[in-house]
ZAMARGU-4260 file (C-alpha; in steps of 0.2 Angstrom, whole numbers, plus 5000, padded with zeros to 4 digits):
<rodrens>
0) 5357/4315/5211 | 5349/4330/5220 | 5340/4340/5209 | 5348/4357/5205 | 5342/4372/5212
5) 5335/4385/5200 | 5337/4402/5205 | 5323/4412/5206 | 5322/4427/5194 | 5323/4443/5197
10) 5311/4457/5190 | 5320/4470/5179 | 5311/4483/5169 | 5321/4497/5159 | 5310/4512/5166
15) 5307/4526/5154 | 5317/4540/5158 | 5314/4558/5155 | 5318/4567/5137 | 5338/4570/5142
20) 5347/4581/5127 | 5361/4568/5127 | 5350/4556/5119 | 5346/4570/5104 | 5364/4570/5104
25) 5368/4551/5101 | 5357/4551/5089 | 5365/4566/5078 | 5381/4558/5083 | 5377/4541/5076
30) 5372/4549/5060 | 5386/4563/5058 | 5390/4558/5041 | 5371/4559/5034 | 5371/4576/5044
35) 5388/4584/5037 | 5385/4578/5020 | 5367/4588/5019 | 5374/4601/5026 | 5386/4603/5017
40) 5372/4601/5001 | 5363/4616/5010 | 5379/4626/5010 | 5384/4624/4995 | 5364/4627/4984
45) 5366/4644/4997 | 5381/4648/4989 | 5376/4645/4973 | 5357/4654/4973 | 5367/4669/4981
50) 5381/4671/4968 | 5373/4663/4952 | 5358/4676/4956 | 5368/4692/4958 | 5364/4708/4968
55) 5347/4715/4966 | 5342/4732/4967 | 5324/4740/4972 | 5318/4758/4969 | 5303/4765/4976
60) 5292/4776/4965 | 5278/4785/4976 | 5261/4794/4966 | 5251/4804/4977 | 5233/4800/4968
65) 5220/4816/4969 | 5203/4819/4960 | 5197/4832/4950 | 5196/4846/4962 | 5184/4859/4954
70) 5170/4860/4941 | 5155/4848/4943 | 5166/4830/4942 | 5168/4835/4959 | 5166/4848/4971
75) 5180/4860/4978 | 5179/4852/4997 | 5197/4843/5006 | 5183/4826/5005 | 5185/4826/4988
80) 5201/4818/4990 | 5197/4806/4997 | 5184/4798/4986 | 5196/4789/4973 | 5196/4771/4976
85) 5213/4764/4978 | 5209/4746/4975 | 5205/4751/4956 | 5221/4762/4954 | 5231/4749/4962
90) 5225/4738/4947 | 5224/4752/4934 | 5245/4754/4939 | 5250/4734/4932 | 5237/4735/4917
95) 5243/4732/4900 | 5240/4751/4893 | 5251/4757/4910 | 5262/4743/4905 | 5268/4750/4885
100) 5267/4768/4891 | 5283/4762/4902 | 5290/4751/4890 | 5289/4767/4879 | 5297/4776/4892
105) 5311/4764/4893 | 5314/4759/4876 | 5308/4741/4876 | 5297/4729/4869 | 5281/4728/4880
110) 5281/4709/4880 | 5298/4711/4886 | 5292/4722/4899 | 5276/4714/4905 | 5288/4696/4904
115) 5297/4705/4919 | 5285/4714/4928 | 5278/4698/4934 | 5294/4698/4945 | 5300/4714/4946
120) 5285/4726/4949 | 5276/4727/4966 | 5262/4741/4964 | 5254/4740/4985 | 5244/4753/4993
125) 5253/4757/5011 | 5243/4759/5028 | 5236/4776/5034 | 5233/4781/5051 | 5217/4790/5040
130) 5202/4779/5034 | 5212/4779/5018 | 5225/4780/5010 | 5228/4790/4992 | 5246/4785/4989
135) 5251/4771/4979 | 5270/4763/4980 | 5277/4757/4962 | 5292/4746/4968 | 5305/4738/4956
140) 5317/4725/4956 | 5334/4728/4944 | 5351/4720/4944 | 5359/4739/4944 | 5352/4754/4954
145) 5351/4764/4939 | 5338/4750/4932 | 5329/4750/4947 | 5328/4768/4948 | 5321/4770/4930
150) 5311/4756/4931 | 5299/4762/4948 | 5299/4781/4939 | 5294/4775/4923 | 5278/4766/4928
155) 5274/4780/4941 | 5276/4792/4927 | 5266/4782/4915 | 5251/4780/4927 | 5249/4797/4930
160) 5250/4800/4913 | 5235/4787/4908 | 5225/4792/4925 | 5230/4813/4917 | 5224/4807/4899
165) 5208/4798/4905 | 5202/4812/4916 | 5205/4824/4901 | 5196/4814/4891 | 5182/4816/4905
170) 5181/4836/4904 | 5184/4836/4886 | 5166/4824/4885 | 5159/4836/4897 | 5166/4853/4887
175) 5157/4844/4870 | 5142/4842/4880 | 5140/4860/4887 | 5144/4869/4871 | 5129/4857/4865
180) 5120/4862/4878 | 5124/4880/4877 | 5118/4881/4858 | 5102/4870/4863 | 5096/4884/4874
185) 5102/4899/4862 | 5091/4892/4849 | 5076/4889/4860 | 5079/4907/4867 | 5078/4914/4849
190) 5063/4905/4846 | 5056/4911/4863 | 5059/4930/4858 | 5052/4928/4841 | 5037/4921/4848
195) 5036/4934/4860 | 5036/4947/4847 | 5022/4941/4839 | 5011/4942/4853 | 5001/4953/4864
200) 5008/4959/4881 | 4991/4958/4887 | 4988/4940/4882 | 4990/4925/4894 | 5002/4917/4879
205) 5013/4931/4882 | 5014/4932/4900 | 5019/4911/4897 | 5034/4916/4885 | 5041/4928/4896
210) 5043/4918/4908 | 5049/4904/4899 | 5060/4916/4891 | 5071/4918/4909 | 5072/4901/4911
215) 5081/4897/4896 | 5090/4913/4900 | 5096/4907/4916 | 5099/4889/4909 | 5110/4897/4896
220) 5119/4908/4909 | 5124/4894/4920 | 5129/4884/4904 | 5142/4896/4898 | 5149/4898/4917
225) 5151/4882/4918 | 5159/4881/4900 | 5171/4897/4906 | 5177/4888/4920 | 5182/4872/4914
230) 5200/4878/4910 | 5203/4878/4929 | 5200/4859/4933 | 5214/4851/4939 | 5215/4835/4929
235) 5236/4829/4932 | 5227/4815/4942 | 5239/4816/4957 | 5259/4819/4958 | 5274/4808/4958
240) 5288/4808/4971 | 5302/4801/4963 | 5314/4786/4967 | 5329/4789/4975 | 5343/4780/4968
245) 5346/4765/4979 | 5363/4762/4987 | 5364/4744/4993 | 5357/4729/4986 | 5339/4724/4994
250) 5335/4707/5001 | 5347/4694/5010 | 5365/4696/5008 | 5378/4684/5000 | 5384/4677/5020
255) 5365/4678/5026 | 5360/4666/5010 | 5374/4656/5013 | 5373/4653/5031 | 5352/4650/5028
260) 5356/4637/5017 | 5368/4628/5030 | 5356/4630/5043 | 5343/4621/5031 | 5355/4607/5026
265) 5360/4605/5044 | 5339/4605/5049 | 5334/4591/5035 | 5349/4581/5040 | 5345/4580/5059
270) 5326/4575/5052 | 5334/4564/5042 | 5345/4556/5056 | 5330/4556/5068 | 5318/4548/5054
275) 5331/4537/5051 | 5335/4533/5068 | 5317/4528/5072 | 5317/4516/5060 | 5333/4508/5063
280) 5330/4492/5073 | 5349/4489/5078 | 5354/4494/5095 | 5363/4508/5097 | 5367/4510/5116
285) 5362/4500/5133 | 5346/4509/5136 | 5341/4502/5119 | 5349/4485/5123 | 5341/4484/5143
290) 5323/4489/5134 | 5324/4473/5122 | 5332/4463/5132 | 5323/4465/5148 | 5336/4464/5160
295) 5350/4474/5166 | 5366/4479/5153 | 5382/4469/5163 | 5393/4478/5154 | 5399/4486/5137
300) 5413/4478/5130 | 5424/4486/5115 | 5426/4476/5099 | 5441/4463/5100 | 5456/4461/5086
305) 5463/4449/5078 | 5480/4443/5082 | 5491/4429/5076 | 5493/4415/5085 | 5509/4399/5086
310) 5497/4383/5086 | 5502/4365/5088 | 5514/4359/5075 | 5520/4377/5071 | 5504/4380/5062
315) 5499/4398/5062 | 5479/4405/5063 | 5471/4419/5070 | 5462/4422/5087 | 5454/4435/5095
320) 5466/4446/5106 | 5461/4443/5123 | 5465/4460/5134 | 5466/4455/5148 | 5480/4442/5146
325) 5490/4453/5133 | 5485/4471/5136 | 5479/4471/5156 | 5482/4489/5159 | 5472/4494/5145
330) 5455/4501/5143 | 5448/4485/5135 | 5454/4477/5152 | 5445/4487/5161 | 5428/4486/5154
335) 5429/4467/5153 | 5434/4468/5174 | 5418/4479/5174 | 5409/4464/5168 | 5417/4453/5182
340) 5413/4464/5196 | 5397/4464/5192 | 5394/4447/5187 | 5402/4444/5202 | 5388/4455/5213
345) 5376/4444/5204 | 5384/4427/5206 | 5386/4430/5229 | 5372/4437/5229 | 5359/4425/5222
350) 5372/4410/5224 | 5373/4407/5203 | 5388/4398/5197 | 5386/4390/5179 | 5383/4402/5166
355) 5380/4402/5148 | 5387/4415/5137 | 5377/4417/5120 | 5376/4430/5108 | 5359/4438/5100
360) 5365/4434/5083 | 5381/4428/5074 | 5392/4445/5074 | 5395/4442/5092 | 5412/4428/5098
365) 5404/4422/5115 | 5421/4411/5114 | 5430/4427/5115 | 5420/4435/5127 | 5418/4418/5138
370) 5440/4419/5137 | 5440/4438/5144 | 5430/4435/5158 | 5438/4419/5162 | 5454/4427/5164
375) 5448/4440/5173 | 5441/4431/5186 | 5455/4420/5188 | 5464/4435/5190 | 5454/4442/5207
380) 5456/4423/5212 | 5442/4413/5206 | 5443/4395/5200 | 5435/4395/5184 | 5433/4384/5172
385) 5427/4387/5153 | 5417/4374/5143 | 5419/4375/5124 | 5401/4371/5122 | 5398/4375/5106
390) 5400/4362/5098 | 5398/4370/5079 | 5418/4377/5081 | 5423/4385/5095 | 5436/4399/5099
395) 5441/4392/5118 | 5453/4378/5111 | 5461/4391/5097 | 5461/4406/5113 | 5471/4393/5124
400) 5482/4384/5112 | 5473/4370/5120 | 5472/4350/5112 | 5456/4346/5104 | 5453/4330/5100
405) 5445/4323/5118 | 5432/4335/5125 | 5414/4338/5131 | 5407/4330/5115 | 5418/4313/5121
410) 5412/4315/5141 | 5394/4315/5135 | 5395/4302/5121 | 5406/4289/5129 | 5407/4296/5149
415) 5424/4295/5157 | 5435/4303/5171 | 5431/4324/5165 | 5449/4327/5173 | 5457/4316/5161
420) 5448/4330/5145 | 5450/4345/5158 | 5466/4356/5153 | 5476/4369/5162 | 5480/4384/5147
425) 5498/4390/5148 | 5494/4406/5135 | 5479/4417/5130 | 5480/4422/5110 | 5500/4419/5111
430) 5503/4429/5126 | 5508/4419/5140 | 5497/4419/5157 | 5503/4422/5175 | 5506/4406/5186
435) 5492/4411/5196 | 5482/4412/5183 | 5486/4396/5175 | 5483/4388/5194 | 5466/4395/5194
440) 5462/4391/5176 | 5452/4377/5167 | 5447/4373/5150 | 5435/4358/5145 | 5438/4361/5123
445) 5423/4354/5111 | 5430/4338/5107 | 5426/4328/5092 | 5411/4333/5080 | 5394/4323/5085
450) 5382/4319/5072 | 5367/4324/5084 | 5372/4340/5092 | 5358/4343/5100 | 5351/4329/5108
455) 5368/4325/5116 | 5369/4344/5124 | 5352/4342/5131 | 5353/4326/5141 | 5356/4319/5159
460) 5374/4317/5156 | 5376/4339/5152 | 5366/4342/5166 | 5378/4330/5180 | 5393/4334/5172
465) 5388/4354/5177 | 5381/4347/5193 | 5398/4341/5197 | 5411/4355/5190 | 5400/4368/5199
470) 5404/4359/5217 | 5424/4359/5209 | 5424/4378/5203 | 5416/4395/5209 | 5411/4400/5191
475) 5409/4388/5176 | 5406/4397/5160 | 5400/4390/5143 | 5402/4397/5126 | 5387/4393/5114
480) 5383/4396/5095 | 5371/4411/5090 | 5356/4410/5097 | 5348/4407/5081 | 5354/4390/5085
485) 5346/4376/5093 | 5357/4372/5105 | 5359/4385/5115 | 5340/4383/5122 | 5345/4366/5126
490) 5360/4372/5134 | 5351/4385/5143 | 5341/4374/5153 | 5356/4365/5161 | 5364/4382/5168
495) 5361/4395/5184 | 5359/4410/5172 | 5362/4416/5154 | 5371/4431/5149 | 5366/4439/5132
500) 5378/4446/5120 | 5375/4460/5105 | 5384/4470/5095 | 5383/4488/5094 | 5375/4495/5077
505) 5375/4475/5072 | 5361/4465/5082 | 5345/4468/5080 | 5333/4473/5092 | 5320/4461/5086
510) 5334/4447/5088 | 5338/4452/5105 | 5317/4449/5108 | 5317/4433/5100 | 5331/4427/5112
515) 5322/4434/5127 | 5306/4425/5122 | 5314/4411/5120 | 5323/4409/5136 | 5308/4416/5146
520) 5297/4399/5137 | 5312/4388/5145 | 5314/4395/5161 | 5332/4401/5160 | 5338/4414/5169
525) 5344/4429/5160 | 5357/4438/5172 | 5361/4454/5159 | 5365/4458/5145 | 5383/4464/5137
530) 5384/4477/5124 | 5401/4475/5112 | 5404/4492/5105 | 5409/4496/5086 | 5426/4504/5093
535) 5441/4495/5099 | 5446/4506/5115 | 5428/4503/5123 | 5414/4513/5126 | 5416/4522/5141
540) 5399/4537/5139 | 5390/4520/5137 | 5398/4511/5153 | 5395/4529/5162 | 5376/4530/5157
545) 5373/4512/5161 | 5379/4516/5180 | 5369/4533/5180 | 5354/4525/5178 | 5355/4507/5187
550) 5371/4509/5195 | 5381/4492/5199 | 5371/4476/5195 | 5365/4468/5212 | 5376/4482/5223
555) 5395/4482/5223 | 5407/4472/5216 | 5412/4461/5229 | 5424/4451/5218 | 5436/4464/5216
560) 5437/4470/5236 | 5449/4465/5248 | 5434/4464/5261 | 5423/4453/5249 | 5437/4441/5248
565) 5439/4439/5268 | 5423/4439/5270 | 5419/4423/5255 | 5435/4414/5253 | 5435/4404/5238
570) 5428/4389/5241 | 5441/4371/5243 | 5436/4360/5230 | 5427/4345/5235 | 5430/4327/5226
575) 5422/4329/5208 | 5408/4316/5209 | 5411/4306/5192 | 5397/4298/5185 | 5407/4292/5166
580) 5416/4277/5165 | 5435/4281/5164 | 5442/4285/5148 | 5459/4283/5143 | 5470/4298/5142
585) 5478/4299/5124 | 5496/4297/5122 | 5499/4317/5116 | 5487/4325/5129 | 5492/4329/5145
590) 5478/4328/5158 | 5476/4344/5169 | 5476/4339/5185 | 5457/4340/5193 | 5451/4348/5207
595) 5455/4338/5219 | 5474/4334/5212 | 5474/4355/5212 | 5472/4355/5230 | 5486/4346/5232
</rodrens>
């Protein structure tokens, strides 16, 4: 037995492309629901903060703060106004004695009052194009103009009158201080003058009183000047501008609130989705499924229904649909001829003819898939056969209305003729297949249950029986358990190259890992990989991204040309070498004719 040929293989790396806006927009798109409903949450809090709250109001107050302007508190000169520091009246306007002179004002309880100052009263000094500014802005909030109005005028009018009451307090210590003054130097003068009288103008005491006599004089003169002008100090502190009474409600609008909480909701739910996203192991597209995987994405298949089925002995079940048997024009069809073409690049080019099928977990049907693609190749004129080599239950016998109870599992306990096991299907899910089809078509079911699986699969009796139905068909393809099964390594070392299968928002990426790893340890071949979308009618932006950035797996398609065809005419088939003892056909099963008895 000449030993089989492995095929070398190929290098693929899923480069790293640049940030495209498209992938932003799969991502939202994979998580529209988590999006929409916080959106809709941000909506509706906006709506409710702008009409639970109400309208509110702002009045602006404005007191122009001056100094005293005459007398010796300060001196009559335009600097004078400017020496009051803002920073302590800015203060002086929110303390608690300003506070119940404006609840005075307004008729309420200065707890009340202060209660609502902390949100309602702004007291700021605006910018000057001067060093500084003498003008302080009372601003407050109401749920009415008329409030707001009241409100701003009554702590501007209650300020002035405390700053008015503290600098008359002022010139009312200095008045009490003069007069004291005054009468301090009328009785030194009196005492001076009696002195004075006593003495003699030649004396040297004499000459001393008198002059101390004008001093006191002119003390007393500049005291009573002083006391006679007090009355023309300018002690209102400052003056008030008034608030106008506001006409439109201040701050964000009802619509602006509303839409700034949908724009909110709408922000947190695309971090959301993008957080989300990145912490989502399952594979979402090919990209995703090429990175894991390692090697090119064949194909993206939609997800397949469920039809019922007319068995043997009028017993009913249900089977996979198989498209390309009962719905050939449609788009499912095409996807899975998509997979053909480009199986078909790969199988010319690097001269591969047995493959395994085998999905990344358990929601994938490689029996289903396996079916498709069988059909499909029979269809551009292949001879194909399909092995039901999962020998844990597979689909391939259901698919085919096809005899179970001789099959692989017999050939490789017992040996025999594999023509005698090797049958020609006449339907696919209950729809009937094409003549051409049906010539072209093999199936090889599971057979009988064996006790040890594995160590049946993965012996020298798998491995010739491959050897001599890839010499009888172009394309031999097996359908496998789940890869978390044992047998599909053991499988996998048997065949030219394995094709991986996930499932869309299903597999995991770390499965898909696992199965790479485990292949690259046995030396299989991994040809591609197939992703099966969540919808029914395909995945056709994934098909198209697929092509953008690989293009065609191993070139063109040359299975589905007319040029290909002429140029690699299938191949006759050769006598099938058969290495079993013979077994005898059962009664009920009619023997598919083998290769060699198709030629004929």
């Amino acid at each position: 037995m000449a030993a089989r040929q492995v095929p070398q293989q190929e290098d693929f790396a899923a480069e790293p492309r640049s940030i495209d806006l498209r992938d932003y927009w799969l991502v939202v798109r994979r998580r529209w629901v988590l999006v929409m409903v916080l959106t809709v949450i941000g909506a509706v809090a906006g709506a409710g903060y702008a009409f639970g709250t109400g309208p509110t109001y702002s009045a602006t107050s404005q007191v122009v703060v001056t100094a005293v302007t005459q007398g010796p508190l300060a001196p009559s000169t335009q600097a004078s106004l400017q020496q009051v520091n803002m920073s302590t009246e800015q203060a002086l306007a929110q303390s608690a004695p300003v506070m119940a002179q404006a609840a005075g004002l307004l008729q309420i309880q200065p707890a009340t009052l202060q209660a609502a100052a902390a949100k309602r009263l702004t007291v700021t000094v605006p910018a000057s194009t001067l060093t500084t500014s003498n003008v302080l802005q009372i601003v407050w909030k109401a749920a009415s103009p008329r409030a707001a109005q009241a409100g701003a005028n009554a702590f501007a009018q209650a300020y002035l009158a405390y700053r008015h009451g503290e600098l008359a307090s002022e010139i009312a210590s200095l008045k009490s201080a003069l007069k004291a003054q005054a009468a301090s130097l009328r009785a030194q003068i009196g005492q001076v003058s009696t002195e004075l009288g006593r003495t003699s103008s030649s004396s040297s005491t004499h000459q001393t009183l008198v002059i101390r006599l004008n001093e006191l004089t002119s003390q007393s003169g500049a005291t009573d000047t002083q006391l006679a002008t007090l009355a023309t100090y300018n002690d209102s502190g400052g003056n008030v501008i008034s608030a106008s009474l506001p006409s439109k409600p201040s701050g964000l609008g009802h619509s602006t609130i509303l839409v700034l909480g949908l724009l909110l909701g709408l922000l947190v739910g695309v971090l959301l989705a993008f957080a989300r996203d990145v912490f989502d192991d399952r594979i979402r597209d090919v990209t995703q499924l090429e990175r894991k995987l390692g090697a090119a994405t064949l194909a993206v298949l939609p997800n397949a229904e469920s039809v019922p089925a007319m068995g043997r002995g009028g017993a009913r079940h249900q089977v996979p649909e198989i498209a390309t048997a009962g719905s050939p024009n449609s788009r499912a069809a095409e996807s899975v001829r998509v997979l053909r073409a480009t199986l078909s690049a790969a199988a010319s080019r690097r001269n591969l003819h047995t493959f395994l099928v085998v999905g990344a977990d358990a929601s994938v049907s490689s029996g289903r898939v396996v079916a498709e693609l069988g059909v499909a190749l029979a269809e551009s004129g292949r001879r194909v056969l399909l092995v039901a080599s999962d020998m844990r239950g597979s689909a391939l016998p259901q698919i085919f209305d096809v005899p179970n109870n001789n099959g692989l599992s017999d050939l490789l306990a017992r040996g025999g003729d594999p023509e005698v096991v090797i049958r020609q299907p006449k339907q696919a899910s209950g729809t009937p297949l094409p003549g051409a089809i049906v010539k072209r078509l093999a199936v090889l079911p599971s057979g009988h249950q064996l006790t040890h699986t594995l160590s049946t699969l993965d012996s020298a009796s798998m491995l010739d029986l491959l050897e001599s139905q890839r010499n009888a068909y172009e394309f031999v393809l097996l359908d496998a358990p789940p890869a978390t099964v044992s047998d599909v390594f053991a499988l996998a070392s048997h065949v030219d190259g394995v094709i991986v299968l996930a499932s869309e928002a299903r597999t995991r990426g770390r499965a898909v890992e696992t199965v790479r790893r485990s292949l690259d340890q046995i030396g299989a071949v991994i040809i591609g990989g197939v992703l099966i979308g969540k919808g029914k009618a395909g995945r056709h932006r994934q098909e198209e991204s697929a092509e953008q950035n690989h293009g065609p797996v191993d070139g063109p398609a040359p299975a589905d040309s007319e040029r290909s065809r002429t140029a690699q005419p299938p191949r006759s088939a050769p006598p099938v070498t058969r290495p079993f003892p013979a077994i005898p056909s059962s009664g009920t099963d009619t023997p598919s004719s083998g290769s060699a008895k198709r030629s004929s």
